[in-house]
Short mmCIF file of the C-alpha atoms (twelve columns), coordinates in Angstrom:
data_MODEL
# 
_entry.id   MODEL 
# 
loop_
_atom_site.group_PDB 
_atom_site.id 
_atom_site.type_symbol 
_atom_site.label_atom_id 
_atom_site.label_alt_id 
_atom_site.label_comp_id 
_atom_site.label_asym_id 
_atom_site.label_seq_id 
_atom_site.Cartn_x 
_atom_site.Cartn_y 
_atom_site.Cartn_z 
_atom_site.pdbx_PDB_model_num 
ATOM 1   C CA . UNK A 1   12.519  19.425  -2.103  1 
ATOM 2   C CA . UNK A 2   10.146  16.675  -3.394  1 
ATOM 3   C CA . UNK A 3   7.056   18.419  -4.856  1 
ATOM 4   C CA . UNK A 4   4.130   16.533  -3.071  1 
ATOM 5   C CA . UNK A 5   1.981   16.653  -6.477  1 
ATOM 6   C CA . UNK A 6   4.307   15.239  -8.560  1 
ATOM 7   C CA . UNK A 7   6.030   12.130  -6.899  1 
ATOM 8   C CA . UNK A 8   7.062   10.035  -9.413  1 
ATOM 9   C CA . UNK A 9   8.259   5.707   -8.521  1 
ATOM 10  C CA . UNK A 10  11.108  4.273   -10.122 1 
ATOM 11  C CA . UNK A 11  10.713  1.214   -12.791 1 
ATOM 12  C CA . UNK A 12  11.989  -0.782  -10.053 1 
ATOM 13  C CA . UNK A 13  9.748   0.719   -7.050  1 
ATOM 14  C CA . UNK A 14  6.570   0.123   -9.536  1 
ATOM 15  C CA . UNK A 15  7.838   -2.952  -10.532 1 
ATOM 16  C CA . UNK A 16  7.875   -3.966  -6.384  1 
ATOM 17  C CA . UNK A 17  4.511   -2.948  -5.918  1 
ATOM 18  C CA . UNK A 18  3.171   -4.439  -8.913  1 
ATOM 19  C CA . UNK A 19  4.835   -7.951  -7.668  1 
ATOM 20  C CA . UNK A 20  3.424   -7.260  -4.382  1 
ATOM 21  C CA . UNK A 21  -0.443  -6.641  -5.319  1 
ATOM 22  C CA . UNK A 22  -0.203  -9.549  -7.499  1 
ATOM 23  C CA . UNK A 23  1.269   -12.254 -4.265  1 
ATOM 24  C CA . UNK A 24  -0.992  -10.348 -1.788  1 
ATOM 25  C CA . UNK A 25  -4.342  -10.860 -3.769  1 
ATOM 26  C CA . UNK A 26  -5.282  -14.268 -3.140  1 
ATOM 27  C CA . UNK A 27  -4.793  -13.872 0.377   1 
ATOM 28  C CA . UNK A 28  -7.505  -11.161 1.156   1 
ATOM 29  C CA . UNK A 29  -11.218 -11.235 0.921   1 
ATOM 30  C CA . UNK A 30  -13.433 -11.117 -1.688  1 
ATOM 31  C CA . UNK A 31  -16.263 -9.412  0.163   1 
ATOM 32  C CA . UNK A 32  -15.895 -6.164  0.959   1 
ATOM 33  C CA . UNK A 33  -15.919 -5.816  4.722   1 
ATOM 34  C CA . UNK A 34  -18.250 -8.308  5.293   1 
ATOM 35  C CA . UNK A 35  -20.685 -7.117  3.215   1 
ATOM 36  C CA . UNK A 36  -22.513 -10.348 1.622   1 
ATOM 37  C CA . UNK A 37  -24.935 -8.119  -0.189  1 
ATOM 38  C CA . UNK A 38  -22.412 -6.238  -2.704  1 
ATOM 39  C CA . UNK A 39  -20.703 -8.639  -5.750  1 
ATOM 40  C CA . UNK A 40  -17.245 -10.655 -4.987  1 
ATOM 41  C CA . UNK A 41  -14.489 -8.859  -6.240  1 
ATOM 42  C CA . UNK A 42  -12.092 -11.040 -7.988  1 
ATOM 43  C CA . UNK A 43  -8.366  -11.426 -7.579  1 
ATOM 44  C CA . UNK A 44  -7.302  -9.227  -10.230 1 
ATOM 45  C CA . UNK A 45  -9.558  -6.383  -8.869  1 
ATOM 46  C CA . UNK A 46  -8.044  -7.205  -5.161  1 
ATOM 47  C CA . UNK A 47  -4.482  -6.826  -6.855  1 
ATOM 48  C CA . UNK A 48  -5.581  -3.772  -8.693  1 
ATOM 49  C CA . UNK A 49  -6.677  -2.185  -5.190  1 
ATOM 50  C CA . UNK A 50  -3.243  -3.330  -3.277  1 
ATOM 51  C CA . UNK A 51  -1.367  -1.492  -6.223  1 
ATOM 52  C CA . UNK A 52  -2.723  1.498   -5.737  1 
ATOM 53  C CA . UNK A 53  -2.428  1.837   -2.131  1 
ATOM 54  C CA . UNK A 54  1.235   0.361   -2.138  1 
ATOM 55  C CA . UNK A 55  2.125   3.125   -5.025  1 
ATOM 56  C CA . UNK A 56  0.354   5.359   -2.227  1 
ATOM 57  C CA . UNK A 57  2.742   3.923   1.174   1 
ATOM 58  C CA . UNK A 58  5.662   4.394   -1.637  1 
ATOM 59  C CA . UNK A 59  5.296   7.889   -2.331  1 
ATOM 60  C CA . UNK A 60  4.373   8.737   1.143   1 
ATOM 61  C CA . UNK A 61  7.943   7.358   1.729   1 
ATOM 62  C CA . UNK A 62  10.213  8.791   -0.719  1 
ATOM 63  C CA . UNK A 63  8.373   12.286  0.205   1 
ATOM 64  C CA . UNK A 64  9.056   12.287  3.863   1 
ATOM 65  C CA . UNK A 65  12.348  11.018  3.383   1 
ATOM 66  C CA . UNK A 66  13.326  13.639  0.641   1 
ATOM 67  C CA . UNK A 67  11.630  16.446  2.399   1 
ATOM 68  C CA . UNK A 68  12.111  15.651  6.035   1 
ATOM 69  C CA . UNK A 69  15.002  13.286  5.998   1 
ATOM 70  C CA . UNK A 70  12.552  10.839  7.659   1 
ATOM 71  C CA . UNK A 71  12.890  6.844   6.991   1 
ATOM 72  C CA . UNK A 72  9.529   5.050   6.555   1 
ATOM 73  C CA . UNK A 73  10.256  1.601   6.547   1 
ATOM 74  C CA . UNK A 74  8.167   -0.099  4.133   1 
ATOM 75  C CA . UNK A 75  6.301   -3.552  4.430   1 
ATOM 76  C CA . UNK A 76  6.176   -6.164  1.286   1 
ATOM 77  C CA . UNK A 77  5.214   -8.750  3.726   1 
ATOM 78  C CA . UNK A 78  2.249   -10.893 2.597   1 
ATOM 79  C CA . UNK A 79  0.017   -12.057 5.662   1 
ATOM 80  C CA . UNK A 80  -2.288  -14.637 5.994   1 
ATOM 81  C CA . UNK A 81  -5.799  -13.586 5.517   1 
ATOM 82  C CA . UNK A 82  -7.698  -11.491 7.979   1 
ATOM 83  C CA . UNK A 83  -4.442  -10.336 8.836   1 
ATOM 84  C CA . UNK A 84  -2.703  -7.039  8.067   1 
ATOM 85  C CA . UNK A 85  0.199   -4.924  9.146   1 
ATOM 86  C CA . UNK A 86  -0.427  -2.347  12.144  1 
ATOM 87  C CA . UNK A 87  0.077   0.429   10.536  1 
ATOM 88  C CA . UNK A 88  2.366   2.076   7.526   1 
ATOM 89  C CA . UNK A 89  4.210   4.443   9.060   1 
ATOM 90  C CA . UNK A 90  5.243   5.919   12.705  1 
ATOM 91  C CA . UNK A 91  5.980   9.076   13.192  1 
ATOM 92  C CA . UNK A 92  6.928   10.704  16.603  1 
ATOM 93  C CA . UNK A 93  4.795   8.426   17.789  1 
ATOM 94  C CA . UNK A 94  2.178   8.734   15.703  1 
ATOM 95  C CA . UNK A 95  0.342   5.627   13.665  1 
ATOM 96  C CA . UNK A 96  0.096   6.476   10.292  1 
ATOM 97  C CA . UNK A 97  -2.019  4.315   7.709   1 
ATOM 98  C CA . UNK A 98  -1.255  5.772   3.768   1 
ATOM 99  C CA . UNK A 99  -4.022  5.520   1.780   1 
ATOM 100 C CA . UNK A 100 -4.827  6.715   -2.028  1 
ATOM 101 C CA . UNK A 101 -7.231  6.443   -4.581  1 
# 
């Protein structure tokens, strides 16, 4: 069983997500939701964010699959901006969105 503390990503998994947040960057918004008031991030702090919540969707993966034998697909799609995926995971019919700090 896959201790839930201690996940730990392949060279190749991190070196997927680190790709990913890098191509997906441009494509989102500088201003936090909207908010016209608070500083534009820049690309590089954009990419910084997708990397940590793809490490997140990754871990979430390999833990349900290891401990539950359950496939979560994951998506390394880039979308246009103002566009996202629906959600990371479903589970019995549940919507699941992954999400780590």
């Amino acid at each position: 069983m896959l201790d839930a503390q201690n996940i730990q990503l392949s060279q190749d998994e991190l070196a997927r997500c680190i790709e990913f947040s890098q191509r997906s960057a441009p494509n989102q918004q500088a201003i936090e939701f909207g908010q016209h008031s608070t500083k534009a991030r820049s690309t590089r702090e954009i990419a910084r964010d997708n990397l940590i919540g793809k490490i997140a969707e990754v871990a979430f993966s390999k833990m349900m699959k290891e401990n539950y034998d359950i496939d979560v697909p994951l998506d390394f799609n880039c979308y246009p901006r103002g566009q996202w995926d629906n959600q990371d995971a479903v589970i019995n019919g549940w919507r699941i969105d992954v999400k780590g700090t």
